[in-house]
C-alpha positions as CSV (number, residue, x, y, z in Angstrom):
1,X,-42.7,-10.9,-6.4
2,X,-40.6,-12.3,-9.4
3,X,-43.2,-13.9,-10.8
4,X,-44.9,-10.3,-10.9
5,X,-41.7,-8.7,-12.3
6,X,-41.9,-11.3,-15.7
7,X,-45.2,-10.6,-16.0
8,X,-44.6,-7.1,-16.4
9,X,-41.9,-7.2,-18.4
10,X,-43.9,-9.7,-21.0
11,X,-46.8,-7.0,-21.3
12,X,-44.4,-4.4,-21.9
13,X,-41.9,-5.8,-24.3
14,X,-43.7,-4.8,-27.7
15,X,-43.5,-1.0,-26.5
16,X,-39.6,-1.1,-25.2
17,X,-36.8,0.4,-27.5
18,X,-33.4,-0.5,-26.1
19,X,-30.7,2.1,-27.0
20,X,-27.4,1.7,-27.0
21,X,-25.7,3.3,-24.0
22,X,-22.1,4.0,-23.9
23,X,-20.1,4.5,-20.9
24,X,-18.0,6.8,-20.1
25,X,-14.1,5.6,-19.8
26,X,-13.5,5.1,-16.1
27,X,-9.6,5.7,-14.8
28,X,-8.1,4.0,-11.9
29,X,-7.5,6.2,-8.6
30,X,-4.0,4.3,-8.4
31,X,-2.6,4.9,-12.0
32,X,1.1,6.2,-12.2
33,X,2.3,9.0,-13.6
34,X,4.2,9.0,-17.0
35,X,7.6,9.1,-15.1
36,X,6.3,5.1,-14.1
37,X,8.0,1.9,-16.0
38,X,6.5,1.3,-19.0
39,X,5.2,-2.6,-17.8
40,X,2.7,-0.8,-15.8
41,X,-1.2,-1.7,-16.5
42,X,-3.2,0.8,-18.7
43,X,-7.1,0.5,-18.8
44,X,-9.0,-0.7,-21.4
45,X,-12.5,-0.1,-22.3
46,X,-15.0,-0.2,-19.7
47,X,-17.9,-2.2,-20.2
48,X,-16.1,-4.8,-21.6
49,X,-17.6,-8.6,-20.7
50,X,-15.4,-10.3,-18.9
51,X,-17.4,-13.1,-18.3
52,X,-21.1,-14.6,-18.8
53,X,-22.5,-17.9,-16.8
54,X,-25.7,-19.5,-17.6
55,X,-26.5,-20.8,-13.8
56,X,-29.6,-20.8,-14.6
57,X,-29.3,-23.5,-17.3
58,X,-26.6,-25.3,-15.1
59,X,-29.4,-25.8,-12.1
60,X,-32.8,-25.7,-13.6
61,X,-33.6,-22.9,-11.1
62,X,-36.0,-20.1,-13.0
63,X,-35.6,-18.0,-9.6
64,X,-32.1,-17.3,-9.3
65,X,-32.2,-13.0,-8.3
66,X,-28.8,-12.2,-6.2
67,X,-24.9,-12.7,-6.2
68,X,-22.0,-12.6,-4.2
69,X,-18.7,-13.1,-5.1
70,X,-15.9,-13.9,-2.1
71,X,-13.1,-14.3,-4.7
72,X,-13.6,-18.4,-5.1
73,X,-17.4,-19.0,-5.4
74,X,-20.3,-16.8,-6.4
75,X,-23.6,-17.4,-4.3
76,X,-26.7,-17.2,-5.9
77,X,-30.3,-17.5,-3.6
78,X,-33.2,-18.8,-5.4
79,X,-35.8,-16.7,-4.8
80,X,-38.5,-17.1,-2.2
81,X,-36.3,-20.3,-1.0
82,X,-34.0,-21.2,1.9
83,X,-31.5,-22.8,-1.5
84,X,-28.3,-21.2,-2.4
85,X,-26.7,-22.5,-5.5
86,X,-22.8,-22.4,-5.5
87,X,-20.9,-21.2,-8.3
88,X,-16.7,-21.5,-9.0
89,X,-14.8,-19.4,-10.3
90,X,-15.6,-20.0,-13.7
91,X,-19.2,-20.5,-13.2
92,X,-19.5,-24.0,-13.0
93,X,-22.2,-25.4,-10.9
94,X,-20.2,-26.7,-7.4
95,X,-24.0,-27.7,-5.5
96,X,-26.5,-26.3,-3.1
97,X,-26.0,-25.7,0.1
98,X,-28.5,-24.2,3.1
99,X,-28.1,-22.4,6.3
100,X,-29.8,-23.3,9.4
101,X,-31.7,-20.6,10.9
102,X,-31.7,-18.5,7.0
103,X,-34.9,-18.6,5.3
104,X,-35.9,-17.5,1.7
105,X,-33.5,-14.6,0.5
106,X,-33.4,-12.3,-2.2
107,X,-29.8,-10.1,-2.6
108,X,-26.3,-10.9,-1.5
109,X,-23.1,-9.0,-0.3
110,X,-20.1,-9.9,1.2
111,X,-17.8,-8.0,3.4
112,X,-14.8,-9.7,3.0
113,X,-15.3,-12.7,5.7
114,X,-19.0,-13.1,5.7
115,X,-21.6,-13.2,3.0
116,X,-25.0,-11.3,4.2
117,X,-28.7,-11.5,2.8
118,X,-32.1,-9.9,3.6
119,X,-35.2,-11.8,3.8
120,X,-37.9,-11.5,1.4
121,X,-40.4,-12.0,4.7
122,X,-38.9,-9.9,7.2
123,X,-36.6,-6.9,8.1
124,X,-33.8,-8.9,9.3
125,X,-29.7,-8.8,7.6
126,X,-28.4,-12.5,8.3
127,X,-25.0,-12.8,8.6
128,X,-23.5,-16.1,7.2
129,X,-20.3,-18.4,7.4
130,X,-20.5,-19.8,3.8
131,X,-17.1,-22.5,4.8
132,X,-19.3,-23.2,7.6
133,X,-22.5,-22.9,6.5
134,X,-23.5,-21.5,10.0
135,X,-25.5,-18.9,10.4
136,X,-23.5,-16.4,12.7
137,X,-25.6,-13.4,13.7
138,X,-29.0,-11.5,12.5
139,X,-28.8,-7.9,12.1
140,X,-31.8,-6.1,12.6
141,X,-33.3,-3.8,9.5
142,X,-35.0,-0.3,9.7
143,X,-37.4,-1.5,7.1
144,X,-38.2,-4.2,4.7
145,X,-35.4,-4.6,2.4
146,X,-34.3,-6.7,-0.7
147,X,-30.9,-5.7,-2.0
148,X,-27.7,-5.2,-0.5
149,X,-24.7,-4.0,-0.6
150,X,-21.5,-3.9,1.9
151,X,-19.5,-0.2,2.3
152,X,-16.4,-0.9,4.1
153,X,-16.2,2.9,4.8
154,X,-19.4,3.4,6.7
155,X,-19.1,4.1,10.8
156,X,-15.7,5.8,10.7
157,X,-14.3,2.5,9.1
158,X,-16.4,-0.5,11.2
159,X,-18.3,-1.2,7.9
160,X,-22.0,-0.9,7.2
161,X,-24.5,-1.5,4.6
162,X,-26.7,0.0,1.9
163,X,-30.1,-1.4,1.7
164,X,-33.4,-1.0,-0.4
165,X,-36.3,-2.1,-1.8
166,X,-37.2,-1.2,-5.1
167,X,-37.9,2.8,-5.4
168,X,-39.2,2.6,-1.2
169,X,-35.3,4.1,0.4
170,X,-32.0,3.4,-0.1
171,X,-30.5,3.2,3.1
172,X,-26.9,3.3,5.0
173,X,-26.9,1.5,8.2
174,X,-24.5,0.2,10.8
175,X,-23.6,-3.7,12.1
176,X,-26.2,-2.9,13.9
177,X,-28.9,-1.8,12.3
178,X,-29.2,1.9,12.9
179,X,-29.8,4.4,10.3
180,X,-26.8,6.3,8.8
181,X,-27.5,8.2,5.8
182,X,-30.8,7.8,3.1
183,X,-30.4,8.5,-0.5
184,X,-33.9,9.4,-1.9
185,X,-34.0,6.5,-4.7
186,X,-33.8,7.8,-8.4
187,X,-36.0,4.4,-9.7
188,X,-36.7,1.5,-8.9
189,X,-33.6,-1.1,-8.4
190,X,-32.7,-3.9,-7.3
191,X,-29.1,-4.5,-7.3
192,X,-26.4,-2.7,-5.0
193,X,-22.4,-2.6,-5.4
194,X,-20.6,-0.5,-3.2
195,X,-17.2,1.0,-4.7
196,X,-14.1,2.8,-3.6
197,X,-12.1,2.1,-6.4
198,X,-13.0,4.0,-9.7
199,X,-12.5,7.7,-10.3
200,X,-14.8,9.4,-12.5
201,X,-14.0,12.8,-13.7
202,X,-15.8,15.3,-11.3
203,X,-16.5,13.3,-8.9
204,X,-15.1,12.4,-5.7
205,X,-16.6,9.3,-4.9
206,X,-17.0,6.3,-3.9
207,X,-19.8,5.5,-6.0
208,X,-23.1,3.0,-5.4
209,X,-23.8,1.3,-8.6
210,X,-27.1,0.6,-9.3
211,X,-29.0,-1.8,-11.4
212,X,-32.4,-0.5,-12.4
213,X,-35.2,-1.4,-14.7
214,X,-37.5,-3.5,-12.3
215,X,-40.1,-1.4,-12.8
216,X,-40.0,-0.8,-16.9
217,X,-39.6,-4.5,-17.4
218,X,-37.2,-5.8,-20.4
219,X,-34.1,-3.8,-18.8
220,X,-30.7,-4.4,-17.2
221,X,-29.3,-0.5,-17.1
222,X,-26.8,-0.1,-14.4
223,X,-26.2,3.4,-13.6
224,X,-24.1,4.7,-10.6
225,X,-24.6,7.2,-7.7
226,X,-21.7,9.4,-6.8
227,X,-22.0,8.9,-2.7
228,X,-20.3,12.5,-2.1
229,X,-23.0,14.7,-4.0
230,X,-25.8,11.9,-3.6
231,X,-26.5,12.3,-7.5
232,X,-26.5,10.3,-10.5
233,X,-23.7,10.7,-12.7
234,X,-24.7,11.6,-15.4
235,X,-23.7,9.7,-19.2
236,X,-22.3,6.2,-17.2
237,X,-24.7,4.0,-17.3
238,X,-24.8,0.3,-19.4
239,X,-27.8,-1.8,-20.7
240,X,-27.0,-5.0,-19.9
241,X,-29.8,-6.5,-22.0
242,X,-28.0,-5.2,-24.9
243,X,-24.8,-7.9,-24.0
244,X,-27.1,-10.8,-22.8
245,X,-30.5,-10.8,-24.3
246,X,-33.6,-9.2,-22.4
247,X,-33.9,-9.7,-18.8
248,X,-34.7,-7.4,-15.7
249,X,-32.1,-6.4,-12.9
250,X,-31.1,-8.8,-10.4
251,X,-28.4,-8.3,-7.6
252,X,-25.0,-6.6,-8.5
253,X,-21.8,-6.7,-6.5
254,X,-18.1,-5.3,-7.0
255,X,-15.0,-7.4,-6.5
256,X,-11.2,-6.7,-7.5
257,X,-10.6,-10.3,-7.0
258,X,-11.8,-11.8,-10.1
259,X,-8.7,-10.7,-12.0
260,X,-5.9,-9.5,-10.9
261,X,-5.3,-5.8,-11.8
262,X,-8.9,-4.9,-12.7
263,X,-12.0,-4.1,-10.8
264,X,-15.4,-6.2,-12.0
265,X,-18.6,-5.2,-12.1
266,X,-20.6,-8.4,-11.5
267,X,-24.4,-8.8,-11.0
268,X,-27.3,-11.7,-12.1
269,X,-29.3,-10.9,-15.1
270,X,-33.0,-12.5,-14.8
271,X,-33.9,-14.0,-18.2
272,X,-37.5,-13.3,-19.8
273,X,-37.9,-17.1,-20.4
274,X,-36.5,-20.6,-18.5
275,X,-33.7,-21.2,-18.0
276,X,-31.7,-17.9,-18.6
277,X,-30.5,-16.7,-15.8
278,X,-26.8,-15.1,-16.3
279,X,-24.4,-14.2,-14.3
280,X,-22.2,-11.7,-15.7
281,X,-18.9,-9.6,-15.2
282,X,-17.8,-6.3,-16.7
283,X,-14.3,-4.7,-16.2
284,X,-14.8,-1.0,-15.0
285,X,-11.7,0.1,-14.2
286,X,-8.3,-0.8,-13.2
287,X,-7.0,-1.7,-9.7
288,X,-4.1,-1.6,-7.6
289,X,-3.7,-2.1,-4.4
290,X,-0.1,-0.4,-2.6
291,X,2.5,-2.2,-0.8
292,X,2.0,-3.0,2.2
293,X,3.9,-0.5,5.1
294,X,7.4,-1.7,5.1
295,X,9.1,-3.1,8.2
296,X,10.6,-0.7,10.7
297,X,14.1,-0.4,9.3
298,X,17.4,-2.3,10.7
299,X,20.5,-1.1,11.0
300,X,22.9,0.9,14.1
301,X,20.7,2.8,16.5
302,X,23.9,4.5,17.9
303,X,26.5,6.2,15.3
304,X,28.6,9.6,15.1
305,X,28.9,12.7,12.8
306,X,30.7,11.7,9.2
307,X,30.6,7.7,9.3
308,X,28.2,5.8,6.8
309,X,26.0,3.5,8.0
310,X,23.2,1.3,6.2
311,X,19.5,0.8,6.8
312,X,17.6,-2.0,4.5
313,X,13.2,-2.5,5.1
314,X,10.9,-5.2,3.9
315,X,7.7,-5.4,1.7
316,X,5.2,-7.1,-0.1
317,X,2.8,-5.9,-2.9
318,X,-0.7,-7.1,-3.0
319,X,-0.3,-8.4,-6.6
320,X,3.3,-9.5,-6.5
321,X,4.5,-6.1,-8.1
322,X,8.2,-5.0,-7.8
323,X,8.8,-2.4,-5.1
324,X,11.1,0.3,-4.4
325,X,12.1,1.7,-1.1
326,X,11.9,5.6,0.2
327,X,14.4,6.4,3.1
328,X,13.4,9.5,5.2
329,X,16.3,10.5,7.5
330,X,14.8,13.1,9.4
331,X,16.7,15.8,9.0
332,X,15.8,17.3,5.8
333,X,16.8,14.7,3.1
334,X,15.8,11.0,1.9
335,X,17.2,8.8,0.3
336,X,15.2,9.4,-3.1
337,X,13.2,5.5,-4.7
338,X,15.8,3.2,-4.6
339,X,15.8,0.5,-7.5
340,X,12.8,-2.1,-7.9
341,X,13.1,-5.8,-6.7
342,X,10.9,-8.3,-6.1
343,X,7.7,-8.2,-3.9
344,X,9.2,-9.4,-0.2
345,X,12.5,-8.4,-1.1
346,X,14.5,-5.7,0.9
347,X,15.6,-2.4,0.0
348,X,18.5,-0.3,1.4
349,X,20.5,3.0,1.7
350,X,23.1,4.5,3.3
351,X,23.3,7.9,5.4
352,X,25.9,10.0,6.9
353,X,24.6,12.5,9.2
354,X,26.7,16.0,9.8
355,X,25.3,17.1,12.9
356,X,24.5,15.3,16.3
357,X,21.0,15.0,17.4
358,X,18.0,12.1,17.4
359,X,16.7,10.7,14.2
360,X,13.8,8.7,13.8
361,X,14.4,6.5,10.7
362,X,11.4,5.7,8.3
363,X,11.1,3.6,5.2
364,X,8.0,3.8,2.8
365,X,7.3,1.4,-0.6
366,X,5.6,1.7,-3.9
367,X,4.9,-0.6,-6.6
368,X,5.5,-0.3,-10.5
369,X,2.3,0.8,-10.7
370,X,2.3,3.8,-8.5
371,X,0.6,2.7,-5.6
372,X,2.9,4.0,-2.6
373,X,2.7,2.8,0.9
374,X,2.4,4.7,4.3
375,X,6.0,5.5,6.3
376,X,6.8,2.2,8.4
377,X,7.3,2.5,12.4
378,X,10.1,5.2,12.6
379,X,13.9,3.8,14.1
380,X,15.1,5.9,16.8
381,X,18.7,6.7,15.5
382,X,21.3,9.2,17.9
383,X,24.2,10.3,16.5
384,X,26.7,12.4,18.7
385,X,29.9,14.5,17.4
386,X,32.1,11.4,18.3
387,X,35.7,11.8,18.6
388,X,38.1,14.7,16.4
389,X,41.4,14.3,16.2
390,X,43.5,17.2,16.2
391,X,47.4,17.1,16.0
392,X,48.9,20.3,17.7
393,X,52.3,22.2,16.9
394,X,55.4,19.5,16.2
395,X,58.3,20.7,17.9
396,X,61.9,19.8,18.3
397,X,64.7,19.0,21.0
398,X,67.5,16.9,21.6
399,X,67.5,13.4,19.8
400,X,63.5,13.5,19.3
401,X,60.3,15.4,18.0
402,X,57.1,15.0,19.8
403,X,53.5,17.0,19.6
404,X,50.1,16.8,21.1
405,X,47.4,14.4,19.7
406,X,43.9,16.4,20.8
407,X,40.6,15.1,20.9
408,X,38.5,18.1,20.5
409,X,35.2,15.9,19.5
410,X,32.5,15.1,21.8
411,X,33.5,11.1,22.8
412,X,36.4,9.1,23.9
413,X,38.8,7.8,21.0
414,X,39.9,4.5,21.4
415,X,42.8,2.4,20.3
416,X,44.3,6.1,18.9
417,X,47.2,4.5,16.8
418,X,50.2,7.2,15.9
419,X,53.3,7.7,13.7
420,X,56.3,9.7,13.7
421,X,57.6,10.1,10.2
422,X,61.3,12.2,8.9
423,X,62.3,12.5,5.5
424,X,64.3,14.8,3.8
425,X,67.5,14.2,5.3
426,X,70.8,11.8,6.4
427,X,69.5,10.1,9.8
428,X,68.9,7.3,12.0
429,X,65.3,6.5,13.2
430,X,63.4,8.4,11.3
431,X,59.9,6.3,11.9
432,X,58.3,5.9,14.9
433,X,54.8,4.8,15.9
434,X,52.0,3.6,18.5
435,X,48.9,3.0,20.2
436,X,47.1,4.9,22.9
437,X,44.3,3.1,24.4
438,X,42.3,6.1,24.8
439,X,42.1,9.9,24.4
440,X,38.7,11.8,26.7
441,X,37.0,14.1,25.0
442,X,38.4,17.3,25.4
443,X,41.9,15.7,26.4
444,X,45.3,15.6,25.0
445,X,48.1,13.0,24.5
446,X,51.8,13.7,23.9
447,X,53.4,11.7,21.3
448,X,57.2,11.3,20.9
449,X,59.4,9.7,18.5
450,X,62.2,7.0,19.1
451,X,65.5,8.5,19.1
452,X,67.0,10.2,16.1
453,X,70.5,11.2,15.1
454,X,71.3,12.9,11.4
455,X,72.0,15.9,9.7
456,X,70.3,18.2,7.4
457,X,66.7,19.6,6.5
458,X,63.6,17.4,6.7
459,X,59.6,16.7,6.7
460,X,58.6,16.1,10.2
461,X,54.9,14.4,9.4
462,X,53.0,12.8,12.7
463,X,49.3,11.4,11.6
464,X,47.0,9.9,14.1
465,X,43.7,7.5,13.7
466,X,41.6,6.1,15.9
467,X,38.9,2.9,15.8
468,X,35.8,5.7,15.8
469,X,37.1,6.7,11.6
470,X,38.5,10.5,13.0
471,X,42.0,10.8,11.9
472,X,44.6,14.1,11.2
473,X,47.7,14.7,9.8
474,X,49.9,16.9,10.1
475,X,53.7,17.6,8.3
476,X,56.6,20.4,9.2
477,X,59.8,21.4,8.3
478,X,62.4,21.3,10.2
479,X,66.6,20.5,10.5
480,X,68.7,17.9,12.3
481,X,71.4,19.2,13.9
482,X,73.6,15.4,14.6
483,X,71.6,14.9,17.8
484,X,69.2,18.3,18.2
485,X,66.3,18.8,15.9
486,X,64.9,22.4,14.9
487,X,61.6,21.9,13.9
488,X,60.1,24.9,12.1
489,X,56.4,26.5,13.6
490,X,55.3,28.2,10.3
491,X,56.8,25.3,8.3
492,X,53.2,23.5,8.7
493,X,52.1,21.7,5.5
């Protein structure tokens, strides 16, 4: 079969004009608004090369068709053999490995565990453990397929696969096997890169990047299906033979984690003559993944009306970006982004609630690029009216003052301390103070000072705390008559 491909691309190489083809610029999905830092990544032209390995001068191999990338080592099958050569990162040649049970393949994808490949004899889907080298299951095909390519969307989320063979169907199928969705084939292809990452303008996506020109011979033009409309967009498409010499299209993957920050278009270019085979890379947009959901904030679960109390959550960013932290309260307000820190460092803020009730507590991230993270598991919170101290009427009488201390909040006051204070006039004991243990909701306690003997006017003031943060004050006038003491009602302050 690839020896049939070269021979029709030698016959029709005198009558092929490559044009240029320019792309269209590609924006990331995840790219911040203009109220973002400054630091944050802007995208640069697609289509540029990010990289170009000559694997198939490194092995010798003339039959080197698909590719898979796993973000250490790129995979290439030679065709119409049970060999995979290994490539690192930086394309140089690591060895060549087989699988027991895995017989000649053709394309490669990888789902973020495994690396899977279709025969070129059969319609089977082998599933392999490449840091085993095991073979680990065989998923049964619809049809005779070459390429492949691994859509972590398909089946409600459980993953599933394109699939195709030249211009015959281009297929979405399950782990196992069944049909999904067809595509009606817009050329023949050979190459397959699923993508949920770039946003082109008028289109939803994801998008299925193609890599066509296995039946025109002399071409490498990657084009891209948008998988909501089932179309070809239209004015984004890239000649790779215009980067890498002339060759015909080989296998074609998608990876954000060949750079950080950037999602690559990689795929194998098949060289016209021995030993050319390339794999390449091309930057197509930018990436970023969000924080991850923050931790279910700590702090008090219990807490009354009017006190502060502080709630911190934890985070980390994909790509080690700063985060900030958003604090929804649950009754109406938030706590607004609070400043960045680093990736795994917490965030806090502090909330007084003014009404009694249940709160569930929530915390969500984002990065310095934009990305923003679900809420975490809420914190059930319940805040009651707590204690309110209320001092009643001061009044007067012979050698001391005394007035009610009321607790008309909703909970016990504890360790209520009290003082007695007279100014103004000529007199002994003029201070007094103390503790009650403990005033019931709804309950009262009489407070009296020490004795006092003196004459003339004066500023009765009694003020009263407690260990829940409620306190009152209250100050009237009144007169010391040597041992009797007038204390005025309306003389409040």
């Amino acid at each position: 079969m690839k020896k049939k491909i070269v021979s029709i691309f030698v016959c029709m190489l005198l009558f092929v004009t490559v044009a240029s083809v320019t792309g269209t610029e590609i924006v990331d999905k995840n790219e911040m608004t203009s109220s973002m830092p400054t630091s944050t990544m802007a995208n640069r032209a697609m289509w540029d090369l990010q990289f170009q390995y000559d694997v198939g001068g490194d092995t010798g191999s003339l039959y080197l068709v698909g590719v898979a990338f796993d973000g250490t080592y790129f995979y290439c099958p030679e065709f119409n053999s049970a060999t995979i050569y290994r490539f690192d990162h930086d394309g140089n040649y690591v060895d060549s490995i087989t699988i027991p049970g895995v017989p000649n393949l053709v394309d490669l994808t990888y789902d973020g565990t495994y690396v899977y490949g279709p025969s070129t004899t059969g319609t089977v889907l082998y599933e392999m453990d490449m840091n085993s080298q095991t073979l680990v299951s065989s998923i049964p095909l619809p049809s005779a397929s070459y390429n492949v390519a691994y859509d972590a969307d398909a089946d409600g989320g459980n993953g599933g696969f394109w699939i195709g063979q030249w211009d015959a169907h281009l297929t979405l199928i399950d782990r196992s096997g069944s049909t999904l969705d067809t595509i009606t084939p817009p050329e023949s292809m050979l190459g397959l890169a699923w993508d949920p990452w770039t946003e082109i303008s008028g289109y939803n996506g994801p998008f299925l990047w193609i890599f066509t020109g296995t039946s025109t011979g002399g071409q490498g033009v990657i084009k891209v299906i948008d998988l909501d409309t089932k179309t070809v967009v239209s004015g984004v498409e890239h000649n790779v033979a215009l980067d890498l010499g002339m060759g015909i299209a080989g296998g074609l993957g998608f990876t954000t984690e060949w750079e950080e920050g950037f999602g690559t278009l990689y795929g194998m270019i098949q060289g016209a003559g021995p030993p050319d085979d390339y794999i390449f890379g091309y930057e197509i947009c930018t990436t970023n993944s969000p924080p991850n959901t923050p931790s279910t904030p700590s702090g008090p679960t219990t807490g009354i009306v009017g006190t502060s109390y502080t709630y911190s959550s934890t985070t980390t960013d994909p790509e080690g970006d700063q985060v900030a932290y958003w604090f929804d309260w649950d009754d109406g307000t938030n706590s607004g982004w609070t400043s960045f820190v680093p990736s795994g460092d917490p965030g806090s803020a502090t909330k007084q609630w003014t009404s009694p009730g249940t709160y569930q507590v929530t915390a969500k991230a984002k990065d310095t690029n934009g990305g923003e993270s679900g809420f975490s598991t809420p914190l059930t919170v319940v805040i009651s009216s707590g204690p309110v101290l209320d001092i009643g009427t001061v009044t007067g009488g012979l050698f001391r003052v005394s007035a009610p201390i009321n607790n008309i909040g909703g909970d016990t006051a504890t360790n209520v301390q009290w003082t007695i204070d007279l100014a103004g006039g000529a007199f002994i004991g003029g201070s007094s103070s103390g503790t009650e243990p403990s005033i019931a909701a709804a309950g009262s306690v009489t407070v009296q000072s020490g004795l006092i003997i003196g004459f003339g006017s004066t500023t009765v003031t009694v003020t009263a705390t407690c260990t829940e943060g409620s306190s009152d004050t209250k100050s009237q006038t009144g007169f010391v008559f040597l041992i009797f003491i007038i204390v005025n009602p309306g003389g409040g302050i």
